[in-house]
TORDOTOR-446940 format. One record per residue (C-alpha): x, y, z; residue number from 1. Coordinates in Angstrom, 3 decimals, padded with zeros to 6 digits. Layout:
REM TORDOTOR-446940
<r><u>X</u><v>Y</v><w>Z</w><vexgu>NUM</vexgu></r>
...
//
This chain:
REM TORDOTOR-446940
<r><u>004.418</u><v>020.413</v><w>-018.018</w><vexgu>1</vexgu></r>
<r><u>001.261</u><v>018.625</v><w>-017.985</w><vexgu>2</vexgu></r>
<r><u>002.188</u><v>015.629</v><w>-020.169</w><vexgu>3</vexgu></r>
<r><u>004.673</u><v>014.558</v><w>-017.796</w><vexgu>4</vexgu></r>
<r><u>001.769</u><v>013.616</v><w>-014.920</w><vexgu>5</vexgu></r>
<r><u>-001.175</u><v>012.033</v><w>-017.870</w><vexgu>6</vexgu></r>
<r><u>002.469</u><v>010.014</v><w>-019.293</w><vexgu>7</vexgu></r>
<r><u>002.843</u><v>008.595</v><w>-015.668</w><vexgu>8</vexgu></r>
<r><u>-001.388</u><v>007.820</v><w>-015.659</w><vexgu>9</vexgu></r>
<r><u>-000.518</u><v>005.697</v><w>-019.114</w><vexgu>10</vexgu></r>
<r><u>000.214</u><v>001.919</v><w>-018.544</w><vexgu>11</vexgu></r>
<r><u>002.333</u><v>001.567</v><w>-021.844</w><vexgu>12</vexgu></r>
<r><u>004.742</u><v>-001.261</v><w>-021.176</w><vexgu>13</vexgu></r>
<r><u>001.319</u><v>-003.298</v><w>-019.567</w><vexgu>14</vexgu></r>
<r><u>-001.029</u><v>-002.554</v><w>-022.723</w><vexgu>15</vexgu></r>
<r><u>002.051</u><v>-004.178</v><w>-024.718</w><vexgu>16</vexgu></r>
<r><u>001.997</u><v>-006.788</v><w>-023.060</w><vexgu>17</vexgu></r>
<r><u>-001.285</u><v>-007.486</v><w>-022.737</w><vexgu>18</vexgu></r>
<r><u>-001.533</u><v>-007.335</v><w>-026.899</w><vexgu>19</vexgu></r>
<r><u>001.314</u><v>-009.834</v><w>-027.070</w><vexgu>20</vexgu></r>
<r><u>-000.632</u><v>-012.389</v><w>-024.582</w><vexgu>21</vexgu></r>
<r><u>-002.705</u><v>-014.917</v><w>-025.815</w><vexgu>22</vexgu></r>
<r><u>-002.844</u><v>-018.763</v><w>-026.749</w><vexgu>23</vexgu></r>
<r><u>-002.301</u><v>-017.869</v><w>-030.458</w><vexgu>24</vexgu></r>
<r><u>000.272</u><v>-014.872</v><w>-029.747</w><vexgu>25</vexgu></r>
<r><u>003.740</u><v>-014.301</v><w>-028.677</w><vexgu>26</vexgu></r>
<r><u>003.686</u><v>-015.141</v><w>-024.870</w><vexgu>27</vexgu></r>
<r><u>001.203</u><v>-018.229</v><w>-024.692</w><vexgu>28</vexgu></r>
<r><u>000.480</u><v>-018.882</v><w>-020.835</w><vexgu>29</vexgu></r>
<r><u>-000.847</u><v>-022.443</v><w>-021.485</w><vexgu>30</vexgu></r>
<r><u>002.726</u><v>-023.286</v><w>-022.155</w><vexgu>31</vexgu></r>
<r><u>004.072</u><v>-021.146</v><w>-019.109</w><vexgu>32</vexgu></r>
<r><u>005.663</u><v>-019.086</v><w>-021.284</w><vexgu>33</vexgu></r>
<r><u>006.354</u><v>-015.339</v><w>-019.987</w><vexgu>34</vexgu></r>
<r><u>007.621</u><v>-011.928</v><w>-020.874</w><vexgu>35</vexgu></r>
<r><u>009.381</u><v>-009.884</v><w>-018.857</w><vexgu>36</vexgu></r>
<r><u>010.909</u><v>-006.269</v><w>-019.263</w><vexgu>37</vexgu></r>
<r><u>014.628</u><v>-006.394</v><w>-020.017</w><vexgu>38</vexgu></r>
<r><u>015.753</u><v>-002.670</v><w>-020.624</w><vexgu>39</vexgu></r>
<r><u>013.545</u><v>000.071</v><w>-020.441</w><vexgu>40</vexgu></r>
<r><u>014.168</u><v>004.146</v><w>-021.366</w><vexgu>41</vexgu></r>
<r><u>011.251</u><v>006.296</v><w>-021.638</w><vexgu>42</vexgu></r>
<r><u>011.732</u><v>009.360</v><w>-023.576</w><vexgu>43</vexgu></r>
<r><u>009.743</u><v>012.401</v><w>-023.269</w><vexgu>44</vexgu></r>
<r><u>009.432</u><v>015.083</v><w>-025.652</w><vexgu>45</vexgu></r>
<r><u>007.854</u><v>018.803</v><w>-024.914</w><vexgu>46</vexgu></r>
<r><u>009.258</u><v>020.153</v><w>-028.572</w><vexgu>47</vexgu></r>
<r><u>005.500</u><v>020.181</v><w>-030.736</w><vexgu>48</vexgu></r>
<r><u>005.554</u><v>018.915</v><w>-033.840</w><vexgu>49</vexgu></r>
<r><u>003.586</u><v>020.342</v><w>-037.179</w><vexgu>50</vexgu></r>
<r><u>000.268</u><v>018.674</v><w>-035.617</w><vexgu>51</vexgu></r>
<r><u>000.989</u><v>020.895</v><w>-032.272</w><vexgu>52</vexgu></r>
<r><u>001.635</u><v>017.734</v><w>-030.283</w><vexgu>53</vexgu></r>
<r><u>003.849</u><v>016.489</v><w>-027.973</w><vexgu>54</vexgu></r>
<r><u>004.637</u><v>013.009</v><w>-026.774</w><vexgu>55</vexgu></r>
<r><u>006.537</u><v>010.217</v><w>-024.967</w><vexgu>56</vexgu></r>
<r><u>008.106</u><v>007.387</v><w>-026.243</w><vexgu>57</vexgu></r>
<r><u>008.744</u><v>004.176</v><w>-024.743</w><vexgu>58</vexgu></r>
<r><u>011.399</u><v>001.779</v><w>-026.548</w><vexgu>59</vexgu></r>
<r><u>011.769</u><v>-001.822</v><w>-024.306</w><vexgu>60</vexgu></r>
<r><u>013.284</u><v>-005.341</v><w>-024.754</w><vexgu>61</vexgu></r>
<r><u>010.766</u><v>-007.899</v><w>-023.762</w><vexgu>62</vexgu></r>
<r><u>012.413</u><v>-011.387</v><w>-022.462</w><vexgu>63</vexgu></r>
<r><u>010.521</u><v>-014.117</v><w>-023.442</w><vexgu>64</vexgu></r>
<r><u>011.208</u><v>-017.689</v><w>-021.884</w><vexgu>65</vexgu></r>
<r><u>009.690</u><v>-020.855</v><w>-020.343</w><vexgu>66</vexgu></r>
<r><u>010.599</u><v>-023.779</v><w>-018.190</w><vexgu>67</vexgu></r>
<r><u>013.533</u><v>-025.221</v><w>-019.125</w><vexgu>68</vexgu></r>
<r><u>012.986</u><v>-028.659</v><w>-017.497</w><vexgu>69</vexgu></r>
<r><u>016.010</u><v>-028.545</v><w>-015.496</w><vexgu>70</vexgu></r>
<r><u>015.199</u><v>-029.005</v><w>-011.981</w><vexgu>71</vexgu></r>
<r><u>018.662</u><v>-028.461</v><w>-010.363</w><vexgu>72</vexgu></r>
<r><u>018.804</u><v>-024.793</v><w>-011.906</w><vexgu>73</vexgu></r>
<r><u>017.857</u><v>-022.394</v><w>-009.067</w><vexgu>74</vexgu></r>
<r><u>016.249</u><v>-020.135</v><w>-011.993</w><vexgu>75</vexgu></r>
<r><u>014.780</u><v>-023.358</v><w>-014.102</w><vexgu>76</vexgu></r>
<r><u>013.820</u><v>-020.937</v><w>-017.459</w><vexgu>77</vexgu></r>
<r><u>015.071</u><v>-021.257</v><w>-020.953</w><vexgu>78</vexgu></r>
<r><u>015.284</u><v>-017.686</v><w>-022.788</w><vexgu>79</vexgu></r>
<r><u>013.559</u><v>-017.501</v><w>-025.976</w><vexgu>80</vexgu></r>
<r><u>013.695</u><v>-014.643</v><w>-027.430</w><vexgu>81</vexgu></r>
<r><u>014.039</u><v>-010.840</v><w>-027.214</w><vexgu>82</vexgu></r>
<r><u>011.202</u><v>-008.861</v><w>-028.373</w><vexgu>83</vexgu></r>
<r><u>011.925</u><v>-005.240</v><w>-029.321</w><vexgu>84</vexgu></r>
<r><u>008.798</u><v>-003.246</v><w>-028.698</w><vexgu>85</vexgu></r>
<r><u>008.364</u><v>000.531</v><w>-029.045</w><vexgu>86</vexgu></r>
<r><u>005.126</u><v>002.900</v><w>-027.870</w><vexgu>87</vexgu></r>
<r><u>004.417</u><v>006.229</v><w>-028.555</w><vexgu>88</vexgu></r>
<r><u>001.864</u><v>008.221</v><w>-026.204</w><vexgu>89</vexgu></r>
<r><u>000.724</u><v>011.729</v><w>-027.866</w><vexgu>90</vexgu></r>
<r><u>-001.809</u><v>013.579</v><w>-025.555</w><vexgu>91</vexgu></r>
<r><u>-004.436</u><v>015.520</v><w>-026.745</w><vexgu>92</vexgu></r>
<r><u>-003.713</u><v>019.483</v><w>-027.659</w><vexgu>93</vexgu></r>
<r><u>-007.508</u><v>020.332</v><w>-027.428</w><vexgu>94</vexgu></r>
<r><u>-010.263</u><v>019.449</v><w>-025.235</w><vexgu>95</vexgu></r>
<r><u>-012.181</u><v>017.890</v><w>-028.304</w><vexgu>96</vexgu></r>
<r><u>-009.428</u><v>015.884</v><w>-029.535</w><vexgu>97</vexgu></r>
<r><u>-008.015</u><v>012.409</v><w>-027.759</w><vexgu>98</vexgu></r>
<r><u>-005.171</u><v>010.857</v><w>-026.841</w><vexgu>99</vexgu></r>
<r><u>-002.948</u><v>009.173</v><w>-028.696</w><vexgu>100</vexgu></r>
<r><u>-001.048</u><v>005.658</v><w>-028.514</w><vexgu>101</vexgu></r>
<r><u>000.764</u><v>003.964</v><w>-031.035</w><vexgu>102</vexgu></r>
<r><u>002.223</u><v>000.132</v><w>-030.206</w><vexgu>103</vexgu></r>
<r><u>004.488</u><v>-001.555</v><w>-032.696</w><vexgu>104</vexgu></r>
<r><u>007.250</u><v>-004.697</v><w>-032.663</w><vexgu>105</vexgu></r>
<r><u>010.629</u><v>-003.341</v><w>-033.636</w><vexgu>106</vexgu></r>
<r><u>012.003</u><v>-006.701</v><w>-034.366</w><vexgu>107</vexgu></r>
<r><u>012.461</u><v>-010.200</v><w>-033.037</w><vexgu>108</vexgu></r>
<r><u>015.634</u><v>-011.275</v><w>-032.074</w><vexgu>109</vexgu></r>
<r><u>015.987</u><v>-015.513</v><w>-031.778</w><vexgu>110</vexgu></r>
<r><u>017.965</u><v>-016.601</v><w>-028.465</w><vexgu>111</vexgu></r>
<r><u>017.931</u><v>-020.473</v><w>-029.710</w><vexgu>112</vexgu></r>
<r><u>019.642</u><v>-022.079</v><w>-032.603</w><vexgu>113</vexgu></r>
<r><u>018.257</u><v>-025.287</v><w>-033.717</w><vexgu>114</vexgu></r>
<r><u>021.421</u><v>-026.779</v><w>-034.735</w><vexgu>115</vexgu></r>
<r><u>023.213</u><v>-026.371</v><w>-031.383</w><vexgu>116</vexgu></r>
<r><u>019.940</u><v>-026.115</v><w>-028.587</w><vexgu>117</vexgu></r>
<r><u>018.187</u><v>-028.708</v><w>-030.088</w><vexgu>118</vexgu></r>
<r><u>018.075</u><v>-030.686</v><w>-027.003</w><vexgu>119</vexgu></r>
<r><u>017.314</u><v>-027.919</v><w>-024.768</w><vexgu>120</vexgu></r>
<r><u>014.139</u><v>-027.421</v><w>-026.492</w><vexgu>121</vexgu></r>
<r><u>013.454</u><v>-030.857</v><w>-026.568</w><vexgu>122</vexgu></r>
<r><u>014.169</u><v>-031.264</v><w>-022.923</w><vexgu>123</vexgu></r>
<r><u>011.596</u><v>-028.323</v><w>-022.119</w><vexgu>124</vexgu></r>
<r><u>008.758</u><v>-029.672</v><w>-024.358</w><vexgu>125</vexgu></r>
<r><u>008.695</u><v>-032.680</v><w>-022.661</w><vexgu>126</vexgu></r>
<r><u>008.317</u><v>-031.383</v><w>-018.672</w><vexgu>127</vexgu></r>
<r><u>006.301</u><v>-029.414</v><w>-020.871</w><vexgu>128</vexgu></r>
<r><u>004.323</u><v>-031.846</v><w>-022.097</w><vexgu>129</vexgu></r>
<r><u>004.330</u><v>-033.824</v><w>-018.787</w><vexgu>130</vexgu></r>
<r><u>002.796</u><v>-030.393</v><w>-017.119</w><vexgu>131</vexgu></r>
<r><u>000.149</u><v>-030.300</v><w>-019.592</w><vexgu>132</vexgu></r>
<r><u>-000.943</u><v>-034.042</v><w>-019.003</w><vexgu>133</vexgu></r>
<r><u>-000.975</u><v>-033.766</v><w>-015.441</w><vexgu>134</vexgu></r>
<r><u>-003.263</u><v>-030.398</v><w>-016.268</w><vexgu>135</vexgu></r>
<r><u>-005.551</u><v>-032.165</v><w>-018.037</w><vexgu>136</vexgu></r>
<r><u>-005.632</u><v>-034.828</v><w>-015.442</w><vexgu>137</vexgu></r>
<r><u>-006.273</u><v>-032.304</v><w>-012.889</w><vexgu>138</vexgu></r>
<r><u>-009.047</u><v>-030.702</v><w>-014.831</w><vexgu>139</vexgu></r>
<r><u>-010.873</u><v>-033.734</v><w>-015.208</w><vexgu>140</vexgu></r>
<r><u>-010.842</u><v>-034.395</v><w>-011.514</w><vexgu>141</vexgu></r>
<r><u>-012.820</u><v>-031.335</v><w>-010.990</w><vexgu>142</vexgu></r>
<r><u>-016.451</u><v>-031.798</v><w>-012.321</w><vexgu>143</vexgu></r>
<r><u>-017.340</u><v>-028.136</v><w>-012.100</w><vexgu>144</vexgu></r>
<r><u>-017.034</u><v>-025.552</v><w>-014.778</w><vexgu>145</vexgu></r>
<r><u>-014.425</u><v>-023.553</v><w>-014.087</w><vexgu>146</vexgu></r>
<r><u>-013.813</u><v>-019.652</v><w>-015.122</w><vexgu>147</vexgu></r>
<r><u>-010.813</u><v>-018.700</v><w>-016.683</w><vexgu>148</vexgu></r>
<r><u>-009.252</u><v>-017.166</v><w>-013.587</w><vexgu>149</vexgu></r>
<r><u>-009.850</u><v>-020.380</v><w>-012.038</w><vexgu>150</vexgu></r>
<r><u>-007.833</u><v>-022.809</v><w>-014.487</w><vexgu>151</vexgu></r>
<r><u>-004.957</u><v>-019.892</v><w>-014.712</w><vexgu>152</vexgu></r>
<r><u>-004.719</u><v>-020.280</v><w>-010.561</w><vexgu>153</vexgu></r>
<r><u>-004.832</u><v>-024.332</v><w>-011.302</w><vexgu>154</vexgu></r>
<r><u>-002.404</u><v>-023.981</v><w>-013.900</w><vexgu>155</vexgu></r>
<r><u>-000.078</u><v>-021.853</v><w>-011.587</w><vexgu>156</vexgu></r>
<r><u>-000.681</u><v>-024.838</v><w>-008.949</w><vexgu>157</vexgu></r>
<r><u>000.247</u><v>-027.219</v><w>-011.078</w><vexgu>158</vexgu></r>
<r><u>003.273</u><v>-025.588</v><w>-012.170</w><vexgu>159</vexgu></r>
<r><u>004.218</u><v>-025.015</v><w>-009.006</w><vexgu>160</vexgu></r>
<r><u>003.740</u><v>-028.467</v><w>-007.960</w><vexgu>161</vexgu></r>
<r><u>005.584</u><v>-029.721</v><w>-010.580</w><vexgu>162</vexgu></r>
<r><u>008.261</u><v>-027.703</v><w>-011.644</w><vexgu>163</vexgu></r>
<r><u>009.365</u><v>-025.716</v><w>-008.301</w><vexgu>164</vexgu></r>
<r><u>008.750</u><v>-028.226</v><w>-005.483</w><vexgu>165</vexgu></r>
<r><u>009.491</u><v>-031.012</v><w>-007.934</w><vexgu>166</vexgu></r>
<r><u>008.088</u><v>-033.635</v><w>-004.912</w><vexgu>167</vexgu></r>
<r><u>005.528</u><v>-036.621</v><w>-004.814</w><vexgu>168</vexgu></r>
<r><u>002.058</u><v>-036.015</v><w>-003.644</w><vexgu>169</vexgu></r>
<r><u>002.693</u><v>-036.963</v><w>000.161</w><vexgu>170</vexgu></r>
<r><u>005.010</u><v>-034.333</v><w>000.346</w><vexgu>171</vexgu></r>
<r><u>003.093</u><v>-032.051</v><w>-001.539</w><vexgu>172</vexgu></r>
<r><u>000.544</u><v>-032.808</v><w>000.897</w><vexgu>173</vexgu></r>
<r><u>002.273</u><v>-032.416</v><w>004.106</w><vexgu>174</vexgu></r>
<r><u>003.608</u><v>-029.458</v><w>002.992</w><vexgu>175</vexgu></r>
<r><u>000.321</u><v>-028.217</v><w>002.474</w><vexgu>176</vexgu></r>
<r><u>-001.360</u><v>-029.374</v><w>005.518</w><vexgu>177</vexgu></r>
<r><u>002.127</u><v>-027.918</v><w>007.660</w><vexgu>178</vexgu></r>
<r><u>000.443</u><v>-024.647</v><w>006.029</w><vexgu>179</vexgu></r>
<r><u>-002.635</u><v>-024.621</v><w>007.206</w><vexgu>180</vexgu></r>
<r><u>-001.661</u><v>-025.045</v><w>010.709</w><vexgu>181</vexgu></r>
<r><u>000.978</u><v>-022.081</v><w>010.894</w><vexgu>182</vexgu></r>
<r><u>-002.065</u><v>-020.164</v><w>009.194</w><vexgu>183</vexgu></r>
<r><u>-004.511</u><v>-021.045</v><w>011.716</w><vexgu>184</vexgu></r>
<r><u>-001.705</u><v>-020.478</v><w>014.703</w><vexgu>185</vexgu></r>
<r><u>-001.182</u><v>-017.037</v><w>012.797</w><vexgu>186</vexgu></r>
<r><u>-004.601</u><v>-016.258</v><w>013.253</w><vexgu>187</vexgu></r>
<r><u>-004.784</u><v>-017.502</v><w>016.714</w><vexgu>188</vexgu></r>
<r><u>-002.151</u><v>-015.174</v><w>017.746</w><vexgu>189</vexgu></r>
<r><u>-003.998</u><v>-012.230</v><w>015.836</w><vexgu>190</vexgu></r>
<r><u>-006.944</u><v>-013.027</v><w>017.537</w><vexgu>191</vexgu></r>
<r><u>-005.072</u><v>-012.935</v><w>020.982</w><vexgu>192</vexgu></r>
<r><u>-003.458</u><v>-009.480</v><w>019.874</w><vexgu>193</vexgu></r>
<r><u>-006.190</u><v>-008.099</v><w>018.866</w><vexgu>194</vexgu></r>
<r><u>-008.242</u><v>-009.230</v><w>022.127</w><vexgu>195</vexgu></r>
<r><u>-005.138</u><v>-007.545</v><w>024.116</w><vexgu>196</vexgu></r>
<r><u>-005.208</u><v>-003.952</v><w>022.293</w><vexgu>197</vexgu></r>
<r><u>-008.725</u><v>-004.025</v><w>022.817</w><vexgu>198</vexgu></r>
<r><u>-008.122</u><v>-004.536</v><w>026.407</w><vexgu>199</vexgu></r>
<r><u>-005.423</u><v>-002.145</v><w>026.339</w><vexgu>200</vexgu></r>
<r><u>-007.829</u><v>000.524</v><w>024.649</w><vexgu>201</vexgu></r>
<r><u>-010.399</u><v>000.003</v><w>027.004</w><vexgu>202</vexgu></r>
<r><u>-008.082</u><v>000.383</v><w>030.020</w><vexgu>203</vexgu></r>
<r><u>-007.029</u><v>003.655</v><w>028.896</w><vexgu>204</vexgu></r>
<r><u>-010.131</u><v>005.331</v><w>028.138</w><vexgu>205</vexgu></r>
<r><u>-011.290</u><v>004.890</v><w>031.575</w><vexgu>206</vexgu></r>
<r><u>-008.383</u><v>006.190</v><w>032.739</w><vexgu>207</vexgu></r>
<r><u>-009.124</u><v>009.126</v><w>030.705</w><vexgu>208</vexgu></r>
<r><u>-012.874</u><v>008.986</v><w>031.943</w><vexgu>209</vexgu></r>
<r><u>-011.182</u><v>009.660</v><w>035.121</w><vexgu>210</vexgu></r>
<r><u>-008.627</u><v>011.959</v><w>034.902</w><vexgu>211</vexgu></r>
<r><u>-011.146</u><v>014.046</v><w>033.006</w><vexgu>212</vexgu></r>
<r><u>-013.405</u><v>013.706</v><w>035.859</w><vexgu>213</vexgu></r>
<r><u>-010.628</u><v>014.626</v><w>038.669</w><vexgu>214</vexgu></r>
<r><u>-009.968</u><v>017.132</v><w>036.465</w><vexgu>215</vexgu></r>
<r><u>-013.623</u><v>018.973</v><w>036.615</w><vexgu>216</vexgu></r>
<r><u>-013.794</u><v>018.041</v><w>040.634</w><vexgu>217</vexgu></r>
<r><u>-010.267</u><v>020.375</v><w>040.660</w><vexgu>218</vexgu></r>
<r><u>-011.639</u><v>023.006</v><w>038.509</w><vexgu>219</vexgu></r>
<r><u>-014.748</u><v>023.164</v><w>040.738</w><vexgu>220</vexgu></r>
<r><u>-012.573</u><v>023.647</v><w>044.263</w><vexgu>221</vexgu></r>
<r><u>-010.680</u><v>025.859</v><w>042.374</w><vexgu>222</vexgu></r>
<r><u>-013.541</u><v>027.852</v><w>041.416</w><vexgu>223</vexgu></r>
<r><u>-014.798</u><v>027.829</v><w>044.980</w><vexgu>224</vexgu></r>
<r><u>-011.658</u><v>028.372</v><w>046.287</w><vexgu>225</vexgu></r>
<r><u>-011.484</u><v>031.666</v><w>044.357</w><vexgu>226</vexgu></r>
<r><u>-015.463</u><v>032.665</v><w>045.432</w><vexgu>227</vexgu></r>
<r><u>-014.323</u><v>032.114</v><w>048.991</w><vexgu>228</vexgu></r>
<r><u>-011.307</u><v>034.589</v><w>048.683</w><vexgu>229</vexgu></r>
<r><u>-013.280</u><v>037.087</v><w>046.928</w><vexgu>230</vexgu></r>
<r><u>-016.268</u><v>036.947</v><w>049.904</w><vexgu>231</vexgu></r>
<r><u>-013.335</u><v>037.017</v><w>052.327</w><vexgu>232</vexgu></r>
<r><u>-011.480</u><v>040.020</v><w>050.736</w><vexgu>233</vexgu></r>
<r><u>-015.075</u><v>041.938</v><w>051.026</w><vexgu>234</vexgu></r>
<r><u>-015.521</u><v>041.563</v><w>054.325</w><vexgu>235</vexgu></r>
<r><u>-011.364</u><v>042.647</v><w>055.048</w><vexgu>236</vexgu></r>
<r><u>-012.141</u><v>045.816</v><w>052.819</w><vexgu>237</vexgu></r>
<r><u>-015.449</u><v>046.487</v><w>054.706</w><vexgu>238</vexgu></r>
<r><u>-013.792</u><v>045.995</v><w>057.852</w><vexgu>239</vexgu></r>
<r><u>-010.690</u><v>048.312</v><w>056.262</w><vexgu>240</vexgu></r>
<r><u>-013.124</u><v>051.520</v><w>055.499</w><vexgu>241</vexgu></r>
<r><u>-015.015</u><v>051.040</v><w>058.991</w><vexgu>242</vexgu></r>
<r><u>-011.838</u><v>050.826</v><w>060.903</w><vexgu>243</vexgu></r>
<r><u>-010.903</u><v>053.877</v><w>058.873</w><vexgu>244</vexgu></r>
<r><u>-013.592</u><v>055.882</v><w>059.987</w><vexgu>245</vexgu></r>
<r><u>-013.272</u><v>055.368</v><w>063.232</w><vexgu>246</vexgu></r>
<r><u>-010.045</u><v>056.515</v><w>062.829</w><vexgu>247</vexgu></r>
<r><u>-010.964</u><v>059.167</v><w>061.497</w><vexgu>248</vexgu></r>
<r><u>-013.575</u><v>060.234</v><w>063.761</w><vexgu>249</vexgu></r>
<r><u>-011.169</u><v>059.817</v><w>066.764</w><vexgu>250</vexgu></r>
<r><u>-008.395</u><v>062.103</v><w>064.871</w><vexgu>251</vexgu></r>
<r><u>-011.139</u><v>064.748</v><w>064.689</w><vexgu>252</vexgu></r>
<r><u>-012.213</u><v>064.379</v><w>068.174</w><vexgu>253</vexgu></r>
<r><u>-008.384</u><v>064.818</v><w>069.124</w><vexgu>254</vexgu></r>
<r><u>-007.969</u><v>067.835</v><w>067.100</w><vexgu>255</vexgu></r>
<r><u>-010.768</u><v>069.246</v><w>068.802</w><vexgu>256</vexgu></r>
<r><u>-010.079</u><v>068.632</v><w>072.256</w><vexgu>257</vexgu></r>
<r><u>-006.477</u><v>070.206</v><w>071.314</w><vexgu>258</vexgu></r>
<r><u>-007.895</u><v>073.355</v><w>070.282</w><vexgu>259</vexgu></r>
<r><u>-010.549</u><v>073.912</v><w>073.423</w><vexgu>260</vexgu></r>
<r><u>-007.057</u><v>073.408</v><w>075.604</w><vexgu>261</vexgu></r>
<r><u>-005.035</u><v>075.747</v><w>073.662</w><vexgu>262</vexgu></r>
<r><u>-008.145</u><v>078.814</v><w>074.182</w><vexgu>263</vexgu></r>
<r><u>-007.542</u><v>078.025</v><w>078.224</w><vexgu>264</vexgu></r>
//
């Protein structure tokens, strides 16, 4: 069926999220907050309905946390909430007609209690809070306007500064500065294998140049080699039918001196 391959051409589970992303919505980046698939099923019908349509429907459990401020957790992230989310995708029947999609929030289901993970959310809004400060900070070291792809890839830095390597700036810098230099060593070493199949390449297309060329030169004396046999087995088959005449002129000859003996 059809709707199975322009289902699989339908980003459903990324158009969700992108509705529930926003600084006024569910999953607010500015406070690092993310949503990730939980459980997934995809279910896809090919039974049409009263309106003659088909359709596939996507139910999911959307994970939404943020960074829970502790630093000795390998996974650092405090769950917030679940986020039931279902989407229905109904192709069009006709050529005139369009497709159909359908988003809607099944529920929301609360991961934190504020009588007993109180201080868990307190604990996150302030290396929260501390994030956003040094943000700002940040921002206001940089005199140039920046686009929004540009503060989201400062805001990842940040984060990453201060909630994953969780290290002062000299380290942060020398870490840095180590990575340059393996990158430029990297690229030294491409440069050198690249240089080398190049060399390589070159090598073995004149070798080709030349085996193609030995191989005309032995076409050629085979060619000649083959005119010179043909001259030479004219001449042997000249040589055959002359050597057979004479033969036969001698047998005559014989038969003829035979008979003038046998009248005497």
């Amino acid at each position: 069926e059809d709707i199975i391959l322009r289902a699989s051409n339908q980003s459903l589970l990324a158009d969700i999220l992108a509705a529930l992303t926003g600084s006024d919505k569910l999953i607010r980046m500015q406070h690092f907050v993310t949503g990730v698939a939980a459980k997934c099923q995809f279910s896809i019908d090919l039974r049409k309905d009263e309106c003659n349509n088909r359709g596939v429907t996507v139910t999911s459990t959307l994970l939404v946390s943020m960074p829970s401020g502790d630093f000795e957790r390998s996974d650092a992230r405090l769950n917030l909430a679940n986020i039931h989310v279902r989407a229905q995708f109904h192709p069009s029947s006709a050529p005139e007609d369009h497709d159909q999609v359908r988003y809607e929030i099944l529920s929301l289901e609360p991961l934190l209690s504020l009588s007993s993970d109180a201080h868990l959310l307190v604990k996150a809004s302030k290396s929260l809070a501390k994030d956003l400060k040094e943000l700002k900070r940040i921002n206001a070291d940089v005199p140039e306007e920046k686009t929004q792809e540009e503060e989201d890839s400062a805001r990842r830095d940040s984060h990453f500064k201060q909630v994953v390597l969780h290290s002062d700036n000299h380290t942060i810098s020398h870490t840095i500065d180590a990575s340059k230099k393996g990158i430029c060593c990297a690229l030294k070493k491409a440069n050198m294998l690249q240089r080398a199949m190049l060399d390589a390449a070159t090598q073995t297309k004149a070798r080709y140049q030349h085996a193609k060329e030995e191989k005309v030169m032995l076409k050629q004396a085979m060619l000649d080699a083959a005119i010179q046999t043909k001259a030479r087995y004219q001449n042997v088959r000249e040589e055959t039918n002359i050597l057979t005449q004479v033969m036969f002129g001698v047998a005559i000859e014989t038969k003829a001196k035979h008979q003038h003996v046998s009248l005497w």
